[in-house]
C-alpha positions as CSV (number, residue, x, y, z in Angstrom):
1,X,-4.8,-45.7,10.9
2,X,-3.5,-45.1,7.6
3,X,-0.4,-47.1,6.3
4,X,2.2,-46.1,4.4
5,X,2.3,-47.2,0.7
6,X,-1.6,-47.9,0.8
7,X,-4.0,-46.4,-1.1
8,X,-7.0,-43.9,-0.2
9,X,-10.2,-44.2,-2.7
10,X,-8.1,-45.5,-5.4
11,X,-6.0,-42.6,-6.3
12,X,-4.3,-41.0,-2.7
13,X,-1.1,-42.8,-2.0
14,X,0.0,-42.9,1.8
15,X,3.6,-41.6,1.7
16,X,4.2,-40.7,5.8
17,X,2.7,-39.9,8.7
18,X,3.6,-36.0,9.3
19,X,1.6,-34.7,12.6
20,X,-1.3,-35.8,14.8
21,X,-3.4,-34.9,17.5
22,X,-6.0,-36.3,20.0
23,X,-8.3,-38.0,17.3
24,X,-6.7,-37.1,14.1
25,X,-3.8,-37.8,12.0
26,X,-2.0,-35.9,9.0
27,X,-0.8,-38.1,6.3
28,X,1.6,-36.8,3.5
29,X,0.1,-38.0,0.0
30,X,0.1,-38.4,-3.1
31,X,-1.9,-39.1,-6.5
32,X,0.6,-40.3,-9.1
33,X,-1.6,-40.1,-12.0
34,X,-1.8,-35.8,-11.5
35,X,2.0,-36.1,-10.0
36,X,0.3,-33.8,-6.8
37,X,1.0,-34.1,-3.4
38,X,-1.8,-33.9,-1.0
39,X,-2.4,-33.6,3.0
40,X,-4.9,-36.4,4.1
41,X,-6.6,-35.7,7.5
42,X,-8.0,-38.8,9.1
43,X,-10.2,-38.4,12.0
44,X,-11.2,-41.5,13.5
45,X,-15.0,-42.2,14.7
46,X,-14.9,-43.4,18.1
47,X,-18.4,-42.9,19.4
48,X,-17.9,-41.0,22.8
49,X,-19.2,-37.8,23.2
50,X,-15.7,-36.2,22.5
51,X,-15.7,-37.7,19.3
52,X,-19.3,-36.3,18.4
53,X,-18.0,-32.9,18.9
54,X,-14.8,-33.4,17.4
55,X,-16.5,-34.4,14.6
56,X,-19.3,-31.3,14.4
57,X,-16.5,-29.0,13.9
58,X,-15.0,-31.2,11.4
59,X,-18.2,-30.9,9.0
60,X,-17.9,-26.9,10.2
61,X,-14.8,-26.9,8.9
62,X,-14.8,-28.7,5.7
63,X,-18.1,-27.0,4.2
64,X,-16.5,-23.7,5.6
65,X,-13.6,-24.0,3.4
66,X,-15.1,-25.5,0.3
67,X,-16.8,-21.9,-0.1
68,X,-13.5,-20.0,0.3
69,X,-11.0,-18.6,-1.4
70,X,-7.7,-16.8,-0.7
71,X,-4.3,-17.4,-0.8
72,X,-3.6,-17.3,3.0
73,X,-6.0,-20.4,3.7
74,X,-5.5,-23.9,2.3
75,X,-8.0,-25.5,-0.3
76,X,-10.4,-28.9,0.9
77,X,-10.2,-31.2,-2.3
78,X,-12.0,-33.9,-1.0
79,X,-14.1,-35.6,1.8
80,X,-14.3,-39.3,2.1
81,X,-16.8,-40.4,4.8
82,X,-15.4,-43.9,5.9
83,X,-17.0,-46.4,8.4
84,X,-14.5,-45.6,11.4
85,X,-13.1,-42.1,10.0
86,X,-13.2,-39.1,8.2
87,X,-10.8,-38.3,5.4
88,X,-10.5,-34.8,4.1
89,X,-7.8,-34.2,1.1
90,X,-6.2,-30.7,1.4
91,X,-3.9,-28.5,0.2
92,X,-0.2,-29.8,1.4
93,X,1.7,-26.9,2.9
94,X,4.9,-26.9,2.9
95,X,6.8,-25.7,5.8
96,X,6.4,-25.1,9.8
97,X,4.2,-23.7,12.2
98,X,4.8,-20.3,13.7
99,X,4.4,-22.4,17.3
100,X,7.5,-24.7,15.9
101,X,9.3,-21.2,14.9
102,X,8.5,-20.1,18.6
103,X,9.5,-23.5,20.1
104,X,13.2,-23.6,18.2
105,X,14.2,-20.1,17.8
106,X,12.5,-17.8,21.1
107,X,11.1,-14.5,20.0
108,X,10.5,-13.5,16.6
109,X,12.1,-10.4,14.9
110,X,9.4,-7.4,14.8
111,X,9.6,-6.7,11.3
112,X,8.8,-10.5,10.7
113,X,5.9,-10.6,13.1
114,X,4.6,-7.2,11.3
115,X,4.7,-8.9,8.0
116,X,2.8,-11.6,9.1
117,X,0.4,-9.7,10.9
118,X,-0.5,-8.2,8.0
119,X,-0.8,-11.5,6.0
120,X,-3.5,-12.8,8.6
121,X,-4.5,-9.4,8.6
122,X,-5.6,-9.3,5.3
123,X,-6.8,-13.2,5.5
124,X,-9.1,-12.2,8.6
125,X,-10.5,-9.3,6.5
126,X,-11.4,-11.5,4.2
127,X,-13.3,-14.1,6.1
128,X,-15.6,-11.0,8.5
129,X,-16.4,-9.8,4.6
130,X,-18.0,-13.0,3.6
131,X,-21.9,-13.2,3.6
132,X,-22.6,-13.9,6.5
133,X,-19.4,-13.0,7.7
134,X,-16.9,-15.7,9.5
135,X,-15.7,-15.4,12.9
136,X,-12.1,-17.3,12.9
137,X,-11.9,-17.4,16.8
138,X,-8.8,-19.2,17.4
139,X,-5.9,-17.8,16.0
140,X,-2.9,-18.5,17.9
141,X,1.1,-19.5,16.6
142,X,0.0,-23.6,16.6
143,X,-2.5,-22.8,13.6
144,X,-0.3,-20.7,11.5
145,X,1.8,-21.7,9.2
146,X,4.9,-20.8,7.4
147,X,6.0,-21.7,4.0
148,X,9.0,-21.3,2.7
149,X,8.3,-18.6,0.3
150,X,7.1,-16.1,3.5
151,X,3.7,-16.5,2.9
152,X,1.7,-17.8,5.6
153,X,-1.5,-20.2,6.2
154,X,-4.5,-19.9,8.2
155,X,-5.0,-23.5,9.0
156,X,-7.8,-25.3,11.8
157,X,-11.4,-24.0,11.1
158,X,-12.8,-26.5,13.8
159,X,-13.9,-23.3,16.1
160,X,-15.0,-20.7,13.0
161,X,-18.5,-19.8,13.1
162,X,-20.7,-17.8,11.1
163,X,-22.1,-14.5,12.4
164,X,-25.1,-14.3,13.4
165,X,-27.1,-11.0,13.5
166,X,-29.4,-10.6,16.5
167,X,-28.1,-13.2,18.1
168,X,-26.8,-12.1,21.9
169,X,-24.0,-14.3,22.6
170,X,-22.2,-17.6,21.5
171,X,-23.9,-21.0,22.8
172,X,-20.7,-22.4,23.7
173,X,-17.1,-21.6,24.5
174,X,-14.5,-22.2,22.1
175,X,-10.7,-21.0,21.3
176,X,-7.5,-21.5,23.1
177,X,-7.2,-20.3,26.4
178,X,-4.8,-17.2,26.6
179,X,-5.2,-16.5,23.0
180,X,-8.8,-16.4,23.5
181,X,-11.1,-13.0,24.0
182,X,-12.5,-12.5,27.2
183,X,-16.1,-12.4,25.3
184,X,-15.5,-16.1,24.0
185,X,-15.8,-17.4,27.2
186,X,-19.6,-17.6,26.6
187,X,-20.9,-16.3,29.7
188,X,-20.6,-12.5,29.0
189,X,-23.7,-12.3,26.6
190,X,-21.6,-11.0,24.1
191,X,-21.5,-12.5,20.6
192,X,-17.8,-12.9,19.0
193,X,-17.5,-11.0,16.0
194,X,-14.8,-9.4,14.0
195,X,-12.9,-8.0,16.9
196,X,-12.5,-11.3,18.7
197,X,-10.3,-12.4,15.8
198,X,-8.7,-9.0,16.1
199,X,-7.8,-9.8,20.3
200,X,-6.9,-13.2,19.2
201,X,-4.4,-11.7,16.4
202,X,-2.9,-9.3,18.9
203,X,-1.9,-12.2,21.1
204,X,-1.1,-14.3,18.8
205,X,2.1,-11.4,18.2
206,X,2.2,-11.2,21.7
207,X,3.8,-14.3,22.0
208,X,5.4,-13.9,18.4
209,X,7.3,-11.0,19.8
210,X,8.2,-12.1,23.3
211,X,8.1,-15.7,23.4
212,X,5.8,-15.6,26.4
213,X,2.4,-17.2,25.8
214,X,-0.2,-15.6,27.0
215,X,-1.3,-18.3,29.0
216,X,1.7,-18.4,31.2
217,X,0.6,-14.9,32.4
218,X,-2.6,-15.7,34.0
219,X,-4.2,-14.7,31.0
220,X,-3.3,-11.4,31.4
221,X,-1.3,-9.4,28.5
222,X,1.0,-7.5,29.7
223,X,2.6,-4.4,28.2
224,X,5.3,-5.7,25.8
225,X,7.9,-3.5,27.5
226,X,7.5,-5.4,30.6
227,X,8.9,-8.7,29.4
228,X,11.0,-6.9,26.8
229,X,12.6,-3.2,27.8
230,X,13.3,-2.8,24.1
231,X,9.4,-2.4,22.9
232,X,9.0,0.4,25.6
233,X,6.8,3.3,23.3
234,X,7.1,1.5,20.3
235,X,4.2,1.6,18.1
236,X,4.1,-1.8,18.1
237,X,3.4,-2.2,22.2
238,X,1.0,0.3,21.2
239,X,-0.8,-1.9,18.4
240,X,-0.6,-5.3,20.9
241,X,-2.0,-3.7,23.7
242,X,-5.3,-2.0,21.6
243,X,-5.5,-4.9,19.7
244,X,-6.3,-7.1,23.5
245,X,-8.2,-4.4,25.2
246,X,-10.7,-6.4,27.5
247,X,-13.4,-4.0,26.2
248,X,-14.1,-4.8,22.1
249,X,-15.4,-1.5,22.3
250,X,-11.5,0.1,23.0
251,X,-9.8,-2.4,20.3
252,X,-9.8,-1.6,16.6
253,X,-13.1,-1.9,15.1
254,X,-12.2,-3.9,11.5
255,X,-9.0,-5.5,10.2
256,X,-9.1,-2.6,8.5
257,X,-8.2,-0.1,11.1
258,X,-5.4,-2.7,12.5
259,X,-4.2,-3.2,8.9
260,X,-3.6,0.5,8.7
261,X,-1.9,0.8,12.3
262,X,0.2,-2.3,11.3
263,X,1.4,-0.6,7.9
264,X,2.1,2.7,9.8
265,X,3.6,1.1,13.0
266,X,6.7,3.2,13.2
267,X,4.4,6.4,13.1
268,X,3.2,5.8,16.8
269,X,6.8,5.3,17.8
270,X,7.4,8.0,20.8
271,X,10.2,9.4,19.3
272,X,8.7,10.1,15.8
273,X,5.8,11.6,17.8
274,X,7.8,13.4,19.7
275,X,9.7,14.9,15.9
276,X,6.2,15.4,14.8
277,X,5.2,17.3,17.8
278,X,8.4,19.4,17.7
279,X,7.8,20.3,13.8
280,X,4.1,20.9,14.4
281,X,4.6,23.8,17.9
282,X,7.2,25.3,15.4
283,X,4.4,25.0,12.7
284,X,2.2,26.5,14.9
285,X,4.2,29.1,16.5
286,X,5.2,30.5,13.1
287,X,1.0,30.6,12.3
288,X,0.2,32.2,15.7
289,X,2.7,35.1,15.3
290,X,1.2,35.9,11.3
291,X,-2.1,35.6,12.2
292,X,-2.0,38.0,15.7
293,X,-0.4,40.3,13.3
294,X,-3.1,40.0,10.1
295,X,-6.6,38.9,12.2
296,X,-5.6,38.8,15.7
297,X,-6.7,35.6,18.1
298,X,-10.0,34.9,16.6
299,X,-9.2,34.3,13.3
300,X,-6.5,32.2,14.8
301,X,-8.8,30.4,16.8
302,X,-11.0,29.5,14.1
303,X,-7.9,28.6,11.8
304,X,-6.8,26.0,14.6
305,X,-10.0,24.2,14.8
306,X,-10.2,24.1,11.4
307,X,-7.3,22.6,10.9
308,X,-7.3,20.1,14.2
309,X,-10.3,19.3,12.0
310,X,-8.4,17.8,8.6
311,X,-8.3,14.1,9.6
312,X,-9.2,11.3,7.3
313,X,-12.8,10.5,9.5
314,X,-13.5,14.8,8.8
315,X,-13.2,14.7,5.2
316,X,-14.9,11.6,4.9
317,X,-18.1,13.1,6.5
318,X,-18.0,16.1,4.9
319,X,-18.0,14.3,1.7
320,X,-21.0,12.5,2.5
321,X,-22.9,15.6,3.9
322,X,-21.9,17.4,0.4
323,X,-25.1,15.9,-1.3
324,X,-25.7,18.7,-3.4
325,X,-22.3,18.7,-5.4
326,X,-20.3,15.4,-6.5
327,X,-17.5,18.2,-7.3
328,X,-17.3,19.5,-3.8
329,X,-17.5,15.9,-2.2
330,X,-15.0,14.5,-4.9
331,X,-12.4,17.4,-3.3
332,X,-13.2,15.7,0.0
333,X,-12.7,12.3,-0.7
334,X,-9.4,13.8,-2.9
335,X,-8.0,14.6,0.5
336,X,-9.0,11.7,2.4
337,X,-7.3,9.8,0.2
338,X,-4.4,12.1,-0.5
339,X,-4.2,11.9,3.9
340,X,-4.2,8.0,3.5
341,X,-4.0,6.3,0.1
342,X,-4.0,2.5,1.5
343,X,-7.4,2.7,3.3
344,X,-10.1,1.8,1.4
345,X,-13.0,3.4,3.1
346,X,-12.4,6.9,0.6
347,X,-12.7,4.9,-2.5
348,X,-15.6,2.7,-1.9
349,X,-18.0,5.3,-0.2
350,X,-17.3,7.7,-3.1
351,X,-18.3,4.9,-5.7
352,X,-21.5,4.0,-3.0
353,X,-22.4,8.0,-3.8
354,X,-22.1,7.2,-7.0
355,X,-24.4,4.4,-7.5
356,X,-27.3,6.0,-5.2
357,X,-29.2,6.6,-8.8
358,X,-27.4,4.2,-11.0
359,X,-26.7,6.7,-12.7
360,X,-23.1,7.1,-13.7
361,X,-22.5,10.9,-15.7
362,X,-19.1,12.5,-17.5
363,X,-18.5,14.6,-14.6
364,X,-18.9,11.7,-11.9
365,X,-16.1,9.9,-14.2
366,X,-14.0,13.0,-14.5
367,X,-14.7,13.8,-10.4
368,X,-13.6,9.9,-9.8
369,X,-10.4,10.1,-12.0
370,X,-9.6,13.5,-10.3
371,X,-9.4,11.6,-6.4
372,X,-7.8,8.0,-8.0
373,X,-5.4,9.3,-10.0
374,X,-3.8,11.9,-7.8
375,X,-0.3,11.9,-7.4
376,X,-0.1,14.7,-4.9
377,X,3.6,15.7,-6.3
378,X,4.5,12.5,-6.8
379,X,4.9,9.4,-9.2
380,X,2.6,7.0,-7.8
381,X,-1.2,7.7,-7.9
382,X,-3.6,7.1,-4.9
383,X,-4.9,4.1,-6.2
384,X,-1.6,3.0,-7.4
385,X,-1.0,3.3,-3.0
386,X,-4.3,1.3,-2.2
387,X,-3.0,-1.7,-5.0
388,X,0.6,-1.7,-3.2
389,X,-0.6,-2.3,0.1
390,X,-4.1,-3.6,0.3
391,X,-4.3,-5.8,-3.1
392,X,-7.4,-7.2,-2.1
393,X,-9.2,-3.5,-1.7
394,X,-7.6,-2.4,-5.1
395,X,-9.5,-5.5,-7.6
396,X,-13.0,-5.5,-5.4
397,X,-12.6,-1.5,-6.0
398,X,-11.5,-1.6,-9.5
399,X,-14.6,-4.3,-10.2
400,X,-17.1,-2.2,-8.8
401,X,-15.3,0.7,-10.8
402,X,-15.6,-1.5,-14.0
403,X,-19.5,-2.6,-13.6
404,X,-20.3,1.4,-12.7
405,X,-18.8,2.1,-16.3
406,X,-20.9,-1.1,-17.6
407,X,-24.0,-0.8,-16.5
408,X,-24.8,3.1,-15.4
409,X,-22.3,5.4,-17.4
410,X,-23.8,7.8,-20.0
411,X,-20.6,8.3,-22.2
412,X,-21.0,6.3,-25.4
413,X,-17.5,4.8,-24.6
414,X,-18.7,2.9,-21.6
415,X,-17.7,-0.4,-22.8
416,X,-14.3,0.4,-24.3
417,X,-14.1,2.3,-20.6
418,X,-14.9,-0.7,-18.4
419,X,-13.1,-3.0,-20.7
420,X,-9.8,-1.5,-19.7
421,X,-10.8,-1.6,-16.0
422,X,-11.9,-5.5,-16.2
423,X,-8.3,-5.9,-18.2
424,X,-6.8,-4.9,-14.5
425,X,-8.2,-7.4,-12.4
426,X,-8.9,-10.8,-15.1
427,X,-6.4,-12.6,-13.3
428,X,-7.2,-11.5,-9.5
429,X,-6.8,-13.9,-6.7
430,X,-9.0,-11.6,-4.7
431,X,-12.1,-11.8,-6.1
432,X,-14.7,-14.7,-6.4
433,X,-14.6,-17.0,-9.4
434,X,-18.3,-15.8,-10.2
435,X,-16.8,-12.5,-10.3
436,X,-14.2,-13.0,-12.4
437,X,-16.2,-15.1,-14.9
438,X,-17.9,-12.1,-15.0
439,X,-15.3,-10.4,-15.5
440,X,-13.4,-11.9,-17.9
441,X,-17.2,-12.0,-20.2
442,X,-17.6,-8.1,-19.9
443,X,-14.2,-7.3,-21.1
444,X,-14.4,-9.6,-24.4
445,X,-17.9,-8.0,-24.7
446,X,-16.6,-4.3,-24.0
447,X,-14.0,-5.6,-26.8
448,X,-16.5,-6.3,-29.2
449,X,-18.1,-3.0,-28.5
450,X,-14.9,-1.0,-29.0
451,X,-14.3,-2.8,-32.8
452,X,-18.1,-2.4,-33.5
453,X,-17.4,1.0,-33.0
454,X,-14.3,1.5,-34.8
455,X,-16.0,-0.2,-37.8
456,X,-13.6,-3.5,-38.1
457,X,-14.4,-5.4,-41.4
458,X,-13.9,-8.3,-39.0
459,X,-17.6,-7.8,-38.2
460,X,-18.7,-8.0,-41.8
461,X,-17.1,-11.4,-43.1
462,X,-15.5,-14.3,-41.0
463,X,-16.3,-16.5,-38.2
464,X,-13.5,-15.2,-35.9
465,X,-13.5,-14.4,-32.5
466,X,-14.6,-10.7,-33.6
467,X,-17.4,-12.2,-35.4
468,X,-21.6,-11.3,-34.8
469,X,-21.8,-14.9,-34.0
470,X,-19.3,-15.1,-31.3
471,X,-20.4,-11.9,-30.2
472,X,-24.5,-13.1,-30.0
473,X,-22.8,-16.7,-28.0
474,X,-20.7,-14.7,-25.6
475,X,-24.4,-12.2,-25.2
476,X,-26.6,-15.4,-24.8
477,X,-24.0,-16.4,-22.1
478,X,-23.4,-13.9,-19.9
479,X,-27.9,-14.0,-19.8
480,X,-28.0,-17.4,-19.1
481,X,-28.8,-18.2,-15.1
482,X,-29.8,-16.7,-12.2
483,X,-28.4,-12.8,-12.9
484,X,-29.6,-11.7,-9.7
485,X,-27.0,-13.8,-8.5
486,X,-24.5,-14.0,-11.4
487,X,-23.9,-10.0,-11.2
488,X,-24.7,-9.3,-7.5
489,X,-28.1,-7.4,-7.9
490,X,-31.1,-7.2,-9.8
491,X,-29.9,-3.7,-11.0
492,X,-27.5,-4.9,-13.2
493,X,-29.5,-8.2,-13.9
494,X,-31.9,-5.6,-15.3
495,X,-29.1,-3.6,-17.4
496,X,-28.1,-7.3,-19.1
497,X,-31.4,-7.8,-19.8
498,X,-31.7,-4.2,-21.6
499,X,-28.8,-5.3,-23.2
500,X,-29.6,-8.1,-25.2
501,X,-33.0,-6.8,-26.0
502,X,-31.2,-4.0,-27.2
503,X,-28.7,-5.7,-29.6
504,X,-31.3,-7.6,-31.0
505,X,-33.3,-4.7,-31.4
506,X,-30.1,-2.9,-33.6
507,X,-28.8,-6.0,-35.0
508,X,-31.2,-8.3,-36.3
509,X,-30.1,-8.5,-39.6
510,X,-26.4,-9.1,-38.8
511,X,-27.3,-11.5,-36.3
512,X,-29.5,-13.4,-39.1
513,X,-26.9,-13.3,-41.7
514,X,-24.4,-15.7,-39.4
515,X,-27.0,-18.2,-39.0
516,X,-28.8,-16.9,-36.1
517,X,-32.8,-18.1,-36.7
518,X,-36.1,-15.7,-35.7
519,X,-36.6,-19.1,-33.1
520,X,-33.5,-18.3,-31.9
521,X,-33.9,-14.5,-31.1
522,X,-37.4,-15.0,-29.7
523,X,-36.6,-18.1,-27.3
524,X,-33.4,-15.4,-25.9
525,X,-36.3,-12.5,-25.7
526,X,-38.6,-15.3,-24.0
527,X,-35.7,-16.2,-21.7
528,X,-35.2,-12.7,-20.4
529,X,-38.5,-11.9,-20.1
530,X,-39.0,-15.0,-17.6
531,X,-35.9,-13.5,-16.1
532,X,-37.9,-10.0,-15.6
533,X,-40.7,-11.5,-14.4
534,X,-39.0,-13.0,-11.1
535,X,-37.6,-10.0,-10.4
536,X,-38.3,-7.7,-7.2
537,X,-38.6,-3.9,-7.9
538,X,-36.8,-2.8,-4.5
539,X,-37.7,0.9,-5.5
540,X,-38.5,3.0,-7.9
541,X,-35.5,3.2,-9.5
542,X,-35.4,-0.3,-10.3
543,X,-39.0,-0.8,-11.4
544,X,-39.3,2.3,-13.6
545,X,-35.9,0.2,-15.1
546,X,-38.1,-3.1,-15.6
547,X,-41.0,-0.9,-17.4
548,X,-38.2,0.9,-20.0
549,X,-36.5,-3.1,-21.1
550,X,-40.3,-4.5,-21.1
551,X,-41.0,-2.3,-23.5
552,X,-37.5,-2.7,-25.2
553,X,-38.4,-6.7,-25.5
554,X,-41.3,-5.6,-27.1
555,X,-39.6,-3.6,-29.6
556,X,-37.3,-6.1,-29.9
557,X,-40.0,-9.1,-31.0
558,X,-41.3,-6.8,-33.6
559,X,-37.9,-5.9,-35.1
560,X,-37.3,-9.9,-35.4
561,X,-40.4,-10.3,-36.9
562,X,-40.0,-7.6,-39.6
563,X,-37.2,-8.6,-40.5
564,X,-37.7,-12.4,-40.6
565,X,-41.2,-11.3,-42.4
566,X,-39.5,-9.3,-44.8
567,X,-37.0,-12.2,-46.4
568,X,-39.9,-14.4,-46.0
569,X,-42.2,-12.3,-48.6
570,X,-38.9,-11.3,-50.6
């Protein structure tokens, strides 16, 4: 064990002991130097078999959340591999866990227990959209926990696994008992995948809202109403008892779906169904009378089914089955997200018909604006809905928004355009830091483009950050690595590769009057043409795309020699 007042690898100073377990303790630390307080795990090597698995789904958990990032889930600093233990430095969170909430204070109020639903909500959403996707498996009150500010943390990725496609069930059994889905007991050949976590989450607020674990029922959960008379229709008895449907097939199908039920609880209230059911046989009534009198039954009939018909999932498929038109499937997706701004499903499959032909035209844009930007009567726009509630939809939305304008969009104000979209999202704690290094280098770019275009004199004379040398570094940049994996596809890796052969193509001589040398342009137009050449064509999009910038690079060379030739015989 650790003592207080020692020293860890020169720099982590053991203030106190603040929790432990079976194998492992939790020391409160500090370094002085950065004047940071840190949580030091210790979990001690001990030989037995226990200890060999203990310590498997220690290394799980520490390369698990080195490649993560969110706010809901703590940060690994450091490992340190000692003779008799491991040491990991984390993140030091500040407050209690939602089991020590439970233990001292009994059932939780509701509207707490939806807010932090929603938090782990989001957090879970998170982890089943990583590549592959990670399966939390054992959320329960003991491994969340709450800081002072509201927010809570995800902690314990000892059971997390990675998805694994094709694969027909987990090789062993892991989670808490009670909080567990019946599918992670292992012998079910199912595989756990996102709606394990979802069971696990709806009885994890289970016991939040009752104060009955689930495994003081025989692992059966119960309606809410039966322990508590008070939760009796309530949307949220509703939301538990989908959420821990035996069957994955009956339970929400993505954090999605639960996100939406959880922001929209009181909706499934029996009493405001009841209202709704009360206005909507008036409705109806009123429409039967009018239209016996104008069409008779038929055309009532038909009028009916077409409106039992305007749900979210109808407009959404008739948007994708409107191929011919963006205009008629852009009045689709309008309505689907008019019906439910906060779901994200509207927005993204409208930019994913989009991009089929990476091609991105004036009347897509205008189409696009048309759906985001509706207000429906109001002051707040759809989009302004899906920001509110799901942050994290809004930035990955508004960055694929962005790179459409970047890379495929026809109007000669593409840049300025996608600069003002990157502008939104610089400073996002939602997206990955390769995508918002990204980011952040289009916008100065789509900067530079919009004073190009306006003419600046800054462009002429200076060294400045509006200058054709800064703009040529921030260009050689954003080329530099692996683009494939820089941008997200070889699509845009093509469309960067266009681009530089392009600006050296039109800009040569600028380029050469702030210092930049014909070695210097031709070792950028050799670097991009190795680039091209470990490229895949995945179709014929993409390869008639490598043809057009091979030819460009060729253009390009001969521009730089010209020119270069040119001074040379002056």
């Amino acid at each position: 064990m650790l003592g207080v007042g020692s020293v860890v690898d020169g720099k982590y100073k053991i203030l106190s002991e603040v929790g432990h377990g079976g194998m492992s303790v939790v020391y409160l630390a500090i370094n002085e130097r950065a004047n940071k307080t840190w949580a030091i795990k210790e979990v001690r090597k001990d030989g037995s078999n226990g200890s060999e698995v203990v310590q498997q789904g220690l290394v799980a958990e520490t390369e698990m959340l080195k490649k993560l990032d969110h706010p809901n889930l703590p940060s690994i600093i450091d490992v340190i591999d000692k003779d008799d233990s491991f040491l990991i430095v984390m993140d030091f969170i500040e407050g209690r866990s939602l089991q020590d909430l439970l233990k001292h204070g009994g059932p939780q109020e509701p509207d707490k227990v939806v807010e932090w639903a929603k938090q782990l909500c989001d957090v879970l959403g998170y982890l089943h959209s990583r590549t592959p996707p990670i399966i939390y498996r054992d959320m329960k009150p003991a491994n969340v926990m709450l800081e002072p500010s509201g927010r809570v943390k995800l902690i314990d990725f000892g059971t997390a696994r990675e998805y694994k496609v094709g694969h027909a069930g987990d090789t062993t059994w892991l989670g808490t008992r009670g909080y567990a889905a019946p599918e992670q007991f292992g012998d079910r050949g199912q595989q756990t995948d996102a709606r394990t976590d979802i069971y696990c989450l709806g009885a994890t607020m289970y016991h939040l809202l009752t104060g009955y674990s689930p495994a003081d029922t025989n692992l059966a959960i119960l309606p809410l109403r039966q322990l508590n008379p008070a939760f009796a229709g309530t949307g949220l008895e509703k939301i538990v008892a989908k959420c821990c449907e035996p069957d994955p097939r009956d339970r929400y199908q993505s954090c999605a779906e639960l996100m939406y039920a959880l922001e929209h609880v009181h909706d499934a209230d029996d009493a405001a169904m009841r209202s709704r059911n009360r206005k909507w046989r008036v409705f109806w009534a009123s429409v039967a009378v009018a239209l016996v009198g104008v069409v008779g039954m038929v055309g009532f009939r038909v009028a009916a089914n077409r409106a039992t018909a305007n749900s979210y999932d109808y407009y959404i498929r008739e948007a994708q089955n409107s191929v011919e038109s963006i205009t008629e499937a852009a009045e689709y997706y309008r309505q689907a997200m008019r019906l439910r701004p906060s779901a994200p499903d509207a927005y993204m499959k409208m930019l994913g018909a989009i991009d089929t032909d990476m091609v991105f035209t004036a009347e897509e844009s205008t189409a696009l604006r048309r759906c985001i930007m509706d207000t429906d009567g109001s002051t707040r726009s759809n989009l302004s809905y899906l920001e509110a509630s799901n942050h994290r939809a809004h930035d990955e939305f508004v960055y694929q928004l962005a790179n459409d304008y970047y890379f495929f969009y026809e109007g000669s104000d593409n840049r300025a355009q996608a600069a003002n979209w990157y502008g939104e999202i610089l400073e996002s704690t939602y997206l990955t830091d390769q995508q918002r290094e990204l980011a952040n280098s289009l916008y100065t770019i789509g900067n530079y483009y919009s004073a190009l275009g306006s003419g600046l004199s800054v462009y002429a004379v200076g060294e400045g950050t509006g200058s054709y040398l800064t703009f040529w570094n921030q260009m050689v940049e954003l080329t530099d690595g692996d683009l494939v994996v820089k941008t997200g596809g070889a699509h845009y890796a093509i469309a960067l590769y266009r681009e530089m052969a392009t600006q050296i193509y039109n800009n040569t001589g600028n380029f050469k009057s702030y210092g930049i040398t014909q070695s210097d342009m031709q070792a950028q137009l050799d670097k991009i043409e190795r680039g091209m050449a470990d490229l895949v064509p995945e179709n014929t999009t993409i390869a008639e795309q490598m043809e057009d910038t091979a030819a460009l690079i060729t253009q390009a060379r001969q521009m730089v020699d010209t020119t270069f030739a040119r001074v040379s015989a002056g």
